[in-house]
C-alpha positions, -999 to +999 in steps of 0.1 A: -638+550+311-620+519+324-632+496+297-612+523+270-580+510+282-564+479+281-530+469+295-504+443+276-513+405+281-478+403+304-497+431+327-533+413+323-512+378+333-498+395+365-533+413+372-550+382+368-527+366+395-531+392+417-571+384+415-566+348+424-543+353+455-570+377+464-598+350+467-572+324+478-561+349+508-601+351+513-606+310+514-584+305+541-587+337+559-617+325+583-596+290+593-577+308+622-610+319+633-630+288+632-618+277+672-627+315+681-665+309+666-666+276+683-660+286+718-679+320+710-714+301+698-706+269+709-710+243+683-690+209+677-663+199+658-688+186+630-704+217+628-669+228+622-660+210+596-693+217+580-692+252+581-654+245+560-674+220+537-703+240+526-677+263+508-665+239+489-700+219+484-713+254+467-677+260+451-686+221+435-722+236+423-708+266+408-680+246+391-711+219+374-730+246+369-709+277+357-675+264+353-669+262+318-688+297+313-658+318+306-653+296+276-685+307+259-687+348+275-652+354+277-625+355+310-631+387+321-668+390+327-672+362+344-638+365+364-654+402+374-686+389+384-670+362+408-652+386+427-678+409+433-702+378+446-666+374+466-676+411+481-703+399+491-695+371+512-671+389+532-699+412+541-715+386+557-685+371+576-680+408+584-713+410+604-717+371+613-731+370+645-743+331+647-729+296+629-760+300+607-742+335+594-712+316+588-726+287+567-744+318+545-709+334+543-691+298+528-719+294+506-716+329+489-678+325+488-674+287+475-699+300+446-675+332+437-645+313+441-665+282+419-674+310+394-638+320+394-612+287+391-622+279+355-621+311+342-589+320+361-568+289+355-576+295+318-566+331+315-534+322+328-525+296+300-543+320+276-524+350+287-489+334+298-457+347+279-451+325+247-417+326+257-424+309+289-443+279+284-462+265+313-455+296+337-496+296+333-496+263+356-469+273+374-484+305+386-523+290+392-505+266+413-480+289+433-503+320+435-530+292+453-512+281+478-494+315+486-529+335+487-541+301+512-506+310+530-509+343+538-546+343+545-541+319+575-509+339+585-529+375+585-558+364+600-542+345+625-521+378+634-549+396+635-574+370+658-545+374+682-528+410+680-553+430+662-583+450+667-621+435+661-600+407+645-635+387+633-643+420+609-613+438+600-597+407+579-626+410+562-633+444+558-599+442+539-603+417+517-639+431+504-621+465+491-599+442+474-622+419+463-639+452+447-606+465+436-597+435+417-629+433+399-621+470+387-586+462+376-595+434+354-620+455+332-587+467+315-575+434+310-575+420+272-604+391+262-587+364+251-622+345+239-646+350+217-679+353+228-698+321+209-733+308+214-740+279+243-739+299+269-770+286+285-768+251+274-732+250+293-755+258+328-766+222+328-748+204+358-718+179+333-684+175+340-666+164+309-631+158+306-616+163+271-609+130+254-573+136+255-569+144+289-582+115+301-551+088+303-532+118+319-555+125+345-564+088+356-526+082+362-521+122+383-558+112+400-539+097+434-516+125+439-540+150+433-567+134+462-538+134+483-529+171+478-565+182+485-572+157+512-545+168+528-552+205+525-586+201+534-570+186+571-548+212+574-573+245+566-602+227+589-584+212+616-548+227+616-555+253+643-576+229+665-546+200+661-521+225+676-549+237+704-561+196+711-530+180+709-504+197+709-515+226+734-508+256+718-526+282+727-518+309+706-541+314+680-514+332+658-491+303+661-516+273+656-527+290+623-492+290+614-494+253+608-513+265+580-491+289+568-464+266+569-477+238+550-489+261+520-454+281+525-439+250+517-464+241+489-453+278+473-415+265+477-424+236+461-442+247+427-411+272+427-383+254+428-397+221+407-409+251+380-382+236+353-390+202+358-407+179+337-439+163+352-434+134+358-399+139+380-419+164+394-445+139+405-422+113+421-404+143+443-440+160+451-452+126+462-421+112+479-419+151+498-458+142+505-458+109+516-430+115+539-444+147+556-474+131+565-456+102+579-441+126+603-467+151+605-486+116+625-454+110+647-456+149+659-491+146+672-483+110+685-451+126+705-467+159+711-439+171+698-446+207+681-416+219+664-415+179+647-453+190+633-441+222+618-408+209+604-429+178+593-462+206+581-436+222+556-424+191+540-456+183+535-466+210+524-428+208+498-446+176+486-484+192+482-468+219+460-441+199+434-474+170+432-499+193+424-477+210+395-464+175+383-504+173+380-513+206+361-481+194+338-494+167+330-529+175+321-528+211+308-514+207+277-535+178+267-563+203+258-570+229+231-575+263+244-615+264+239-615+231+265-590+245+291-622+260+314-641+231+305-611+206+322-601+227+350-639+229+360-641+190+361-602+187+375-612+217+402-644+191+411-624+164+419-600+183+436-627+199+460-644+167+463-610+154+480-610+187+499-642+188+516-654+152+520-625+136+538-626+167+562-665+163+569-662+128+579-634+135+604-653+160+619-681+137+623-655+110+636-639+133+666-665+131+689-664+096+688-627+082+679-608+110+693-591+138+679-556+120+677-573+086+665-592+107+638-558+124+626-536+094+622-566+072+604-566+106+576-529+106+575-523+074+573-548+078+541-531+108+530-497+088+531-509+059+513-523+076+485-488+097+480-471+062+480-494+051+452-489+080+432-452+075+433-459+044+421-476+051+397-452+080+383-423+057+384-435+030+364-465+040+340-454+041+306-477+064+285-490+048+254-492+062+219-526+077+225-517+090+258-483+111+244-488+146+258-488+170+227-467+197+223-471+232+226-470+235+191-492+205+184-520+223+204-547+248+184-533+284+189-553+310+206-562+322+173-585+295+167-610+310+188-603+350+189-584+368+211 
């Protein structure tokens, strides 16, 4: 029997990482795709953007609704459960055969991947080495943006080199959807299972009293991050296509590929930083890419877009860790599903909405007018975060505590 054996919490970390570049490969997987469906059933570029939103709308609902579960039942079930719901969906992306199968297909996957981001982003802090502090938000950081990376890069390869290219991505990633939910039966629980269970259903976001301060002052750069990767995974593709005039569907999804490589690079090699240098790098790196990401599509200038997509992407990656930094350790371990369920809501609230509206706007502004009004957005935001980092001074009550301050694991089982 699986559930007899259980590997070492350095093997459970890893194994747990593997499941989240699993559903992260998944969420961007259909982006290369999403021009193919719209010359195929013929539906606008606000239908477009909604079929991206509705993932994250229901990723939102599961997050209110079942984000903080994992603290009350313990990682693993509910991590298993998400990525079978994952199965699922891309079952139905698998046999979609209208826009209607699409939205159906989003709204099974935002739900498993809303099950999953508490309960995954926890296990990482509960399970990371003690001898590496903060490799948990390292790794939930890099291991997102790498799955998003190589998602866009292998579906794109496949919509324009491989066989039946709108199943076979998919066909994949539901034996390893399945395969990962097997694996982590042998990981070790690191909660207790406590009563509240049902009382935590009720739709609340709460954000730990501690983490509060922290978060206001991280809020700018983390709308820009997710605003800016909700342009990229919606529009990326039909940018390059509109714009620039590339019409290789392998290549325009690399302008996906590339930003999140670059967001990868960034968590990576800003890893031993504190947060708050980390910020003012991410930011400057975020602010500036976006700058010139909106002087590519104004000179039609592809390889400036690319070169301009990975610094961008350099800036999304060292912001969004400066970020987790900052927050993560301000709560004990029983809050840490609780907070990345309401940090994860206003994340994908900077994610889908922005995106929505300029789908909506295109038909009407212009797909270059639309691009530059969201950068220039995107830029601003980055500019204020950098602010922000550079001259807020935390107060007494907003001192980030130590890793030895915090309540160990012990507190509530493992």
């Amino acid at each position: 029997m699986p559930g007899s054996f259980r590997v070492s919490r350095t093997a459970a970390f890893w194994l747990v990482t593997a499941a989240l570049l699993v559903l992260m490969f998944a969420a961007s997987a259909p982006s290369p795709l999403y021009v193919v469906y719209q010359a195929r059933w013929h539906f606008s570029a606000g239908m477009l953007t909604t079929v991206f939103a509705v993932y994250a709308v229901f990723l939102l609902l599961a997050l209110l609704t079942l984000g903080s579960l994992s603290d009350y039942l313990g990682r693993r079930p509910v991590m298993i459960g998400a990525l079978v719901v994952e199965a699922v969906a891309m079952l139905v992306f698998a046999e979609a055969r209208s826009v209607g199968w699409l939205l159906a297909a989003r709204a099974v996957q935002g739900l498993a991947t809303g099950i999953a981001t508490g309960a995954i982003a926890a296990a990482l802090v509960d399970l990371e080495p003690e001898s590496r502090p903060g490799l948990g938000a390292l790794t939930n950081g890099a291991a997102s943006t790498a799955g998003l990376a190589f998602g866009a890069f292998g579906s794109g390869l496949l919509v324009e080199y491989g066989p039946a290219p709108r199943v076979t991505v998919f066909a994949v990633l539901l034996v390893a959807s399945l395969a990962a939910a097997v694996v982590l039966v042998c990981i070790p629980e690191t909660v207790t299972r406590r009563p509240g269970a049902a009382g935590s259903l009720l739709p609340q976001v709460r954000i730990p009293r501690a983490s509060r301060g922290p978060l206001a002052a991280v809020l700018p750069a983390l709308v820009a991050v997710w605003a800016l990767g909700g342009l990229y995974l919606s529009l990326a593709p039909t940018l390059a296509a509109g714009i620039l005039h590339v019409r290789n569907h392998f290549v325009a999804g690399l302008a996906i590929t590339t930003m999140m490589s670059g967001a990868v690079t960034g968590s990576l090699t800003m890893r031993r930083r504190a947060a708050r240098p980390t910020l003012v790098i991410g930011s400057t790196a975020l602010a500036a890419g976006a700058a010139a990401t909106l002087a590519a599509l104004g000179l039609h200038n592809t390889a400036l877009f690319f070169a301009a997509s990975a610094v961008a992407g350099y800036g999304f990656g060292a912001a969004f860790l400066g970020a987790l930094t900052t927050i993560v350790p301000t709560a004990a371990p029983a809050e840490r599903a609780e907070l990345f369920a309401a940090l994860y809501v206003l994340n994908y609230l900077a994610f889908c909405v922005p995106a929505v509206i300029a789908g909506f706007t295109v038909p009407h502004a212009g797909l270059l007018h639309t691009a530059v009004v969201y950068g220039s957005v995107v830029t601003a935001l980055a500019l204020i975060s950098l602010t922000v980092a550079t001259t807020r001074r935390p107060t007494n009550g907003q001192q980030r505590p130590t890793r030895e301050e915090l309540p160990t694991e012990a507190t509530v089982g493992s």
